[in-house]
C-alpha positions as CSV (number, residue, x, y, z in Angstrom):
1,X,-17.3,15.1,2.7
2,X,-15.7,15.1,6.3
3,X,-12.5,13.1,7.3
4,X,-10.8,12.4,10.4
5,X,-8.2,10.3,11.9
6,X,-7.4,8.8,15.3
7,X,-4.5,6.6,16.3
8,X,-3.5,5.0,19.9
9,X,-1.0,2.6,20.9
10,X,-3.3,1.7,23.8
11,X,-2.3,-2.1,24.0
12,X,-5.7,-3.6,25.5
13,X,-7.6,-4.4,21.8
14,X,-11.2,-4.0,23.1
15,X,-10.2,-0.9,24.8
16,X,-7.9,0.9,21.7
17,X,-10.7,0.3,19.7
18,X,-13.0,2.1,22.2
19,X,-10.9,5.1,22.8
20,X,-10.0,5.5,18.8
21,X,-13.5,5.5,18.0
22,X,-14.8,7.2,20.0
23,X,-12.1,10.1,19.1
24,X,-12.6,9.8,15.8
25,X,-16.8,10.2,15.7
26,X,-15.8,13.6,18.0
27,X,-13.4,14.9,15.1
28,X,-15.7,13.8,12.6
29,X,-18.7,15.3,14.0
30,X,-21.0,11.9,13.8
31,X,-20.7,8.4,12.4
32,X,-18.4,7.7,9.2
33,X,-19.8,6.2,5.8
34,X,-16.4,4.5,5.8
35,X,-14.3,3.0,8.2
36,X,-10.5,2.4,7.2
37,X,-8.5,0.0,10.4
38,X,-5.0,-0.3,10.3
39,X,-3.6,-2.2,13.7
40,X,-0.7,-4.1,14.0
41,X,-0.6,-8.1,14.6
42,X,0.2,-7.4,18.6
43,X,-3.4,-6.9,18.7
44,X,-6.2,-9.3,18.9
45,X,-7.6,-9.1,15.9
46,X,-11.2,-10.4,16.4
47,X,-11.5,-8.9,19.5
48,X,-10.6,-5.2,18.0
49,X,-13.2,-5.7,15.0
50,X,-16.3,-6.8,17.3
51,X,-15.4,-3.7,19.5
52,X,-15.3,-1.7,16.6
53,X,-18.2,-3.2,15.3
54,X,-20.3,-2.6,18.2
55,X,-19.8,0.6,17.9
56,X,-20.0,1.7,14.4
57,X,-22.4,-0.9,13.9
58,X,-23.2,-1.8,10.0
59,X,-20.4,0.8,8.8
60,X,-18.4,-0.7,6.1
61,X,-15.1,-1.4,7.3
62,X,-11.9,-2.0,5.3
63,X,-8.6,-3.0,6.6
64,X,-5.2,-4.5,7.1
65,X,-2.3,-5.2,9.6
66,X,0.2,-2.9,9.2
67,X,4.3,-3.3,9.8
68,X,5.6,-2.2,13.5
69,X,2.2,1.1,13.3
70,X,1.0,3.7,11.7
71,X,1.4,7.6,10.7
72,X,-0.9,10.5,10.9
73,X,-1.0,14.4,10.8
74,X,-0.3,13.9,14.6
75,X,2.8,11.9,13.9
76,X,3.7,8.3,14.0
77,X,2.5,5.6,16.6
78,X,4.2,2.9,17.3
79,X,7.3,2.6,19.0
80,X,7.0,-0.6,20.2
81,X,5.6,-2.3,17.6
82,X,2.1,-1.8,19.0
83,X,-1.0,0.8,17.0
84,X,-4.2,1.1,15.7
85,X,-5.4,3.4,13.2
86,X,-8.5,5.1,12.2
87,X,-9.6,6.9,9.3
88,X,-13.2,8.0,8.7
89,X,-15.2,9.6,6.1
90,X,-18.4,11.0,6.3
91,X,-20.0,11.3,3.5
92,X,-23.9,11.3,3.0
93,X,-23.3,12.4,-0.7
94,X,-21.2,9.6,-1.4
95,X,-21.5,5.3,-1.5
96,X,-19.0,3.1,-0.4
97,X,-18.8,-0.9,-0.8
98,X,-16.6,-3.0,0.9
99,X,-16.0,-6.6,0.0
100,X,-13.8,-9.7,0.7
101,X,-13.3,-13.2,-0.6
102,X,-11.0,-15.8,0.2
103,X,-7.9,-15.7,-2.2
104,X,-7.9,-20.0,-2.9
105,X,-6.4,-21.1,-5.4
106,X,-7.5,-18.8,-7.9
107,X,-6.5,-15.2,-6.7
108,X,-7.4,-13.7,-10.6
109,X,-10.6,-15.0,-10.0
110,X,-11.1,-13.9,-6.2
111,X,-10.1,-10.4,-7.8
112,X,-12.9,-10.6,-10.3
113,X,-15.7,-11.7,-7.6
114,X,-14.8,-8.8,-4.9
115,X,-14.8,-6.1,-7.0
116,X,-18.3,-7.2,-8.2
117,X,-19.4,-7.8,-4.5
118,X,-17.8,-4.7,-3.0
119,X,-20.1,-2.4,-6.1
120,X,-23.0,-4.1,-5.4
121,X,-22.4,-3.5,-1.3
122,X,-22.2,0.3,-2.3
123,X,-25.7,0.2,-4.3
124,X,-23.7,1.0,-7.8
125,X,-24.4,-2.0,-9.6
126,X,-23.0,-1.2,-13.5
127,X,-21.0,2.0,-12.1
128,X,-17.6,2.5,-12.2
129,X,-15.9,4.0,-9.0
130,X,-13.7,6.6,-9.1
131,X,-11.5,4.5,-7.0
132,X,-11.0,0.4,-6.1
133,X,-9.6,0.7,-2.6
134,X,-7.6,-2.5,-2.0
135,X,-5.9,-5.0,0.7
136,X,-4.5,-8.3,0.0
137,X,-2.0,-11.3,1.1
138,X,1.4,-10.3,0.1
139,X,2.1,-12.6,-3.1
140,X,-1.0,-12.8,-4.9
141,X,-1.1,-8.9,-5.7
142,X,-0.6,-9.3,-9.5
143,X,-3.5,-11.4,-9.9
144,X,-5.6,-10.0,-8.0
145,X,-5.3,-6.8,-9.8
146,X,-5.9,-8.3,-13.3
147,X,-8.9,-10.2,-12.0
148,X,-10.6,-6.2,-11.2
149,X,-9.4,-5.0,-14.5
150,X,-11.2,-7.8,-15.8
151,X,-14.4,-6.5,-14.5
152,X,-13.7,-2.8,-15.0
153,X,-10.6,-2.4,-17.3
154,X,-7.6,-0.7,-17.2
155,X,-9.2,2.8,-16.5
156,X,-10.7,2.9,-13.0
157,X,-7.7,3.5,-10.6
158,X,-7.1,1.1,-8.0
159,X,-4.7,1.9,-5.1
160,X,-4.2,0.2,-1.2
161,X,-1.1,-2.0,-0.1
162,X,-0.7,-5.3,0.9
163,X,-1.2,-6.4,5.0
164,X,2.3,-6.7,6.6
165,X,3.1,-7.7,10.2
166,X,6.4,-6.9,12.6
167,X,8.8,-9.9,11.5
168,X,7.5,-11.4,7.8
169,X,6.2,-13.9,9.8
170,X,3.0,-14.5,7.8
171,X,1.0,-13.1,10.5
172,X,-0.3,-10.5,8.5
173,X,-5.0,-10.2,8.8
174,X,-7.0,-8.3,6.7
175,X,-10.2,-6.7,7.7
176,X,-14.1,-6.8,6.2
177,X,-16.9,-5.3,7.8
178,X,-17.3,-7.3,10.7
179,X,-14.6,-9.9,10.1
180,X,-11.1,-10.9,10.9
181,X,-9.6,-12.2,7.9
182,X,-6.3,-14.5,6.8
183,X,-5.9,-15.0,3.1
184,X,-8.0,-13.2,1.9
185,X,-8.9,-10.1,-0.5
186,X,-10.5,-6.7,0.6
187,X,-12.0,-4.2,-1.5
188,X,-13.8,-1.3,-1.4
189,X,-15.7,0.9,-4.0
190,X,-15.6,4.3,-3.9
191,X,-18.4,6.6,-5.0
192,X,-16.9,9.8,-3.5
193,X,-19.4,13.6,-3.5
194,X,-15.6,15.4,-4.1
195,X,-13.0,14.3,-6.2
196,X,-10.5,11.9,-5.8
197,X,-6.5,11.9,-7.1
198,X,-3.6,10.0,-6.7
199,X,0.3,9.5,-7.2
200,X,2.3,6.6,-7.0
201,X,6.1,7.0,-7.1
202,X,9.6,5.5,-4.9
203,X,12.0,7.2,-3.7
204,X,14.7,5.7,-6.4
205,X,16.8,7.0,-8.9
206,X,17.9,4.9,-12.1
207,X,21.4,3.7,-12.2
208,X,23.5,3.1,-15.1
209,X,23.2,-0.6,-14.8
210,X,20.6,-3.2,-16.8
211,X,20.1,-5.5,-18.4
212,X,17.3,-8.3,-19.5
213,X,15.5,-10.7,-17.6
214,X,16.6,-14.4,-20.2
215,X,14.8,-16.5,-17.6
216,X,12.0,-16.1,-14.9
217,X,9.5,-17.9,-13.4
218,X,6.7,-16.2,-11.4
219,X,8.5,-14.2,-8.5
220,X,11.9,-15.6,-9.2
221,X,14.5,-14.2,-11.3
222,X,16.8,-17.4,-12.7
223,X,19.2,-15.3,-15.1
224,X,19.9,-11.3,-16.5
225,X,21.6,-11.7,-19.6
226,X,22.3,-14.9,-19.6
227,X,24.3,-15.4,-16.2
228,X,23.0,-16.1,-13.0
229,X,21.0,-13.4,-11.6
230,X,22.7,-12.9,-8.2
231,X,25.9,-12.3,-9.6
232,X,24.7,-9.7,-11.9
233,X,22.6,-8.2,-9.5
234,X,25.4,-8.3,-6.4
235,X,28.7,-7.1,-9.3
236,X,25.9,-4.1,-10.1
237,X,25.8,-3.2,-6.8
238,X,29.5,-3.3,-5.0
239,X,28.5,-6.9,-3.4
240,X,25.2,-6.0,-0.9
241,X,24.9,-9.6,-1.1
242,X,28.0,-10.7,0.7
243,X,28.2,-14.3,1.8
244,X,24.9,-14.8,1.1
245,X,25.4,-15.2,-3.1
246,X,27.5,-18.1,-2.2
247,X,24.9,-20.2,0.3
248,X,21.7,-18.6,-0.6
249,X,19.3,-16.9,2.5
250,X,17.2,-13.8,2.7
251,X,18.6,-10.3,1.7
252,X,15.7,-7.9,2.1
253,X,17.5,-5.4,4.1
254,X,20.5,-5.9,2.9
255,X,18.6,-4.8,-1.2
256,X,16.0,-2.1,0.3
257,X,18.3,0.4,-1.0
258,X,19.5,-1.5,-4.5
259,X,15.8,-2.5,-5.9
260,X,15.6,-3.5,-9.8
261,X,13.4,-1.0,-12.0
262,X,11.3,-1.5,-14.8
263,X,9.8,1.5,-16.6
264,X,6.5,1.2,-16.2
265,X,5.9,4.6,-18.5
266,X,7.0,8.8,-19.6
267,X,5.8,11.7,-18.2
268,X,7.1,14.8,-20.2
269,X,10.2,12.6,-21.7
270,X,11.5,11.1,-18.2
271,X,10.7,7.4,-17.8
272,X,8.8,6.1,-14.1
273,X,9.6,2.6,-12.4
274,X,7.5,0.4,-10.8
275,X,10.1,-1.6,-8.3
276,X,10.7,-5.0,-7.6
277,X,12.9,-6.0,-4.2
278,X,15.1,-8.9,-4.0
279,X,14.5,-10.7,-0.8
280,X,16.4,-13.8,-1.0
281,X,18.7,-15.9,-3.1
282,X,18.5,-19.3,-3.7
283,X,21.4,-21.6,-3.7
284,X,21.2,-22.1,-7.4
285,X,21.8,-18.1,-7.6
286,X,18.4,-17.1,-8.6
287,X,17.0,-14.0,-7.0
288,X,13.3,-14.1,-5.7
289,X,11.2,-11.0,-5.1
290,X,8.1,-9.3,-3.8
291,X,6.8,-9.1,-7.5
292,X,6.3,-10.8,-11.0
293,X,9.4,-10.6,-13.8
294,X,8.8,-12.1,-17.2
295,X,11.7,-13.4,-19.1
296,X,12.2,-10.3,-21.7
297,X,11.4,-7.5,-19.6
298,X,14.8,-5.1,-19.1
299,X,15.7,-4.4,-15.5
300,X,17.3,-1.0,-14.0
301,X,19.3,-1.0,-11.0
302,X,17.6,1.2,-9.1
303,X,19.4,3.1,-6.3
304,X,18.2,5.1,-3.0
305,X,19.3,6.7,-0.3
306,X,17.8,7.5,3.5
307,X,17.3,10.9,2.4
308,X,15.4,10.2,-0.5
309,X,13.4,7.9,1.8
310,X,12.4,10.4,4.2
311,X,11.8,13.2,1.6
312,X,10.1,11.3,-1.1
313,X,6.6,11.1,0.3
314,X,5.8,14.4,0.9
315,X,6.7,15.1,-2.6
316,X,4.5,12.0,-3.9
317,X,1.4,13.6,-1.9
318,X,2.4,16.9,-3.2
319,X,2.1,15.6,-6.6
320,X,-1.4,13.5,-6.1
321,X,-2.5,17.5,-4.9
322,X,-0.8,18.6,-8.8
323,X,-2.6,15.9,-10.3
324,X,-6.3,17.7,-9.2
325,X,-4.9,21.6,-9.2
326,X,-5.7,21.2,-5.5
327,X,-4.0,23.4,-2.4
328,X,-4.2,22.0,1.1
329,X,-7.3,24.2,2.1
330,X,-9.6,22.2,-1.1
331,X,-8.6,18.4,0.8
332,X,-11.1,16.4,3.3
333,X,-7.9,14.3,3.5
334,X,-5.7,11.6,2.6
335,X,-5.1,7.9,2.2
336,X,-1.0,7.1,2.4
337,X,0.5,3.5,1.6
338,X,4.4,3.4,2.2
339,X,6.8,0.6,1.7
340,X,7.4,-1.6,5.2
341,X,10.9,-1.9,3.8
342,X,11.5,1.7,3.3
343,X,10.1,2.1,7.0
344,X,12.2,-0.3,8.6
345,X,15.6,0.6,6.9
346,X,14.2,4.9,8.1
347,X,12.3,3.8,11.2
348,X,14.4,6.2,13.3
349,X,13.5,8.9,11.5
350,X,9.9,7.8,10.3
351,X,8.5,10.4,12.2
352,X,9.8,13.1,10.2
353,X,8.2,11.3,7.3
354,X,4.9,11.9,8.7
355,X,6.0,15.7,9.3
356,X,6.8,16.0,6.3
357,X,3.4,14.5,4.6
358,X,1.4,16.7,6.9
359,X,3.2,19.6,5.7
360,X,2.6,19.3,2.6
361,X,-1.3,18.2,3.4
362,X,-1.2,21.6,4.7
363,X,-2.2,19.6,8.4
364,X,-5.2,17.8,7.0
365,X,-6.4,14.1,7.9
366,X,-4.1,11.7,6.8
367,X,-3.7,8.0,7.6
368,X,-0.6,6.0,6.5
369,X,0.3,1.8,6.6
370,X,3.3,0.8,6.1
371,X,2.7,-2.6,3.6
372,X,4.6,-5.9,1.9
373,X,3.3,-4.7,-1.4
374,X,2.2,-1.4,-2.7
375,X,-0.4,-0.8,-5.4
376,X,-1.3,2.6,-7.2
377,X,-1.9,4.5,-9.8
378,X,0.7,5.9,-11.6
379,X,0.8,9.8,-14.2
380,X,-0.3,7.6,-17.3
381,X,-3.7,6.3,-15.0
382,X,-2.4,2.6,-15.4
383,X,-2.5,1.0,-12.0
384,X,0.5,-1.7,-11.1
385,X,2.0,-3.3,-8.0
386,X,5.2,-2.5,-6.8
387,X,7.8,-2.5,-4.1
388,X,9.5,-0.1,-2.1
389,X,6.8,2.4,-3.5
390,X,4.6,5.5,-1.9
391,X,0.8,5.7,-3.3
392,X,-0.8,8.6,-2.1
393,X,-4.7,9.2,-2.4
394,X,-6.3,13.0,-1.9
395,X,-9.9,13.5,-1.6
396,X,-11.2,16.9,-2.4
397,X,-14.4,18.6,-0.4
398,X,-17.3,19.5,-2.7
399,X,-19.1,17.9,-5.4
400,X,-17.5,16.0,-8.4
């Protein structure tokens, strides 16, 4: 197994797609058996895919737009809101199946048809992959997830992040072989020749405040013990929500660094969170967020800082490396999903982000979206959605 990146910020779409291609077959030493596309929305989407497509020809392709660009072991691209990235993987040992279907109305059931498409595509039909690769709409991700685990159950890791664009504007596209997609659900199957591992973690410490969801609906958060959730959640936090508890209105920067927690498991006696991020209140007082809360579940105020933001994703590839008893010189590469959030409260110093991940990926491939949604696979091999999160896949050279 060989992987390689490319990334250009090149703002003619026929032509970045040209020039990143054509770099990437040159590191990669000949044509990928998978083709991973992350541009941003400035770029014209179907234009980009048929250049790519002419030149990779049947390749499966799998993508989604990212937020503002993308990172690499060569650094971030993107400072005006303008990328394309590349990741390819050649390997003759290996299958890989990529898949889309509309999302509808019926996003459980769109999960349960692409999985089964995206196996058959990779000639696996009543196999397992080690890994379901995944791209969706933002606000559907729950869903879609149990729709796959209804196919495969819980046990067959699924990782990927949700398409974002520069403004949460609701341009976000996602990407399927030779197609330019809107609402819609990607997925690929992997049947890797090395091994595959993964982490999934934030960059979030636990604060001394909780308390219970009494009443929730979907993505909206009505009450935490009884009282209106805004004011619980803005007295938790020293008032982030200003003015805005009073009329109601969107939050999201303003609670990238206050998320709520949920423990979503242990790991040698210390809980893990999967994270939920308030981006607006209602005028009623409810929060609504980038996940689902059920009434009953207890919520942690979570708390970050920049610094844990710029630190934390070298240490969450660092651990997807522990999770195979891999060093840097056993990798073909890696696969990196970080929070848009976390991005844009950092973005001056999301460059040392990608430093830092290539550092500890001892300089190998690596290819990281920043997403509206982040899915992954956390230390107990249960795979969730989440906010504000980092998932990190490592693919190891050799056989399985």
């Amino acid at each position: 197994m060989e992987i390689a990146t490319s990334t250009t910020s090149t703002a003619d779409s026929r032509r970045a797609a040209g020039e990143a291609y054509e770099a990437l077959l040159a590191r990669l030493g000949g044509p990928p058996d998978l083709l991973v596309v992350f541009p941003t929305v400035g770029h014209d989407l179907p234009a980009l895919v048929a250049a790519l497509r002419e030149r990779a020809g049947d390749v499966p392709m799998h993508g989604a737009t990212t937020c503002q660009g993308v990172m690499s072991e060569a650094g971030f691209v993107g400072e005006a809101g303008l990328a394309l990235g590349l990741l390819g993987i050649r390997d003759p040992g290996g299958d890989y199946g990529v898949a889309a279907r509309a999302i509808g109305d019926d996003p459980r059931g769109a999960g349960r048809a692409v999985v089964g498409a995206a196996i058959a595509a990779a000639g696996r039909d009543g196999e397992p992959p080690a890994l379901v690769w995944l791209a969706a709409d933002p606000g559907f991700e729950e869903a879609v997830i149990a729709g796959i685990q209804d196919v495969l159950g819980p046990d067959v890791p699924i990782a990927g992040g949700s398409a974002a664009d520069n403004e949460v504007a609701g341009r976000w596209q996602e990407i399927a072989n030779g197609e330019a997609l809107r609402r819609a659900v990607v997925v690929t199957a992997m049947y890797p020749s090395g091994s595959i591992h993964l982490a999934f973690h934030s960059g979030y410490s636990p604060s001394e405040h909780s308390g219970v969801a009494t009443r929730a609906a979907g993505r909206t958060l009505y009450e935490i013990d009884g009282r209106p959730a805004a004011e619980v959640y803005d007295a938790w936090t020293g008032g982030v929500l200003g003015d805005v508890r009073g009329r109601g209105g969107n939050v999201l920067r303003r609670t990238t660094l206050h998320p709520l927690g949920r423990v979503a498991g242990e790991y040698g006696g210390l809980p893990f969170h999967r994270l939920s991020h308030p981006d607006s209140v209602t005028p009623e007082g409810a929060l609504t967020l980038f996940t689902e809360i059920e009434a009953g579940e207890r919520l942690i105020q979570m708390v970050g800082t920049r610094e844990s933001l710029v630190s934390r994703a070298g240490r969450v590839a660092r651990a997807a490396m522990r999770a195979g008893n891999l060093d840097a010189r056993e990798l073909a590469g890696a696969l990196v999903v970080y929070c848009a959030g976390c991005m844009l409260t950092i973005q001056r110093e999301i460059g040392d982000v990608a430093v830092e991940l290539a550092r500890e990926l001892g300089g190998r491939p690596f290819l990281g979206t920043f997403t509206f949604g982040e899915q992954g696979c956390f230390v107990n091999r249960r795979s969730h959605h989440g906010n504000l999160m980092i998932s990190v896949v490592v693919f190891r050279h050799g056989e399985r």
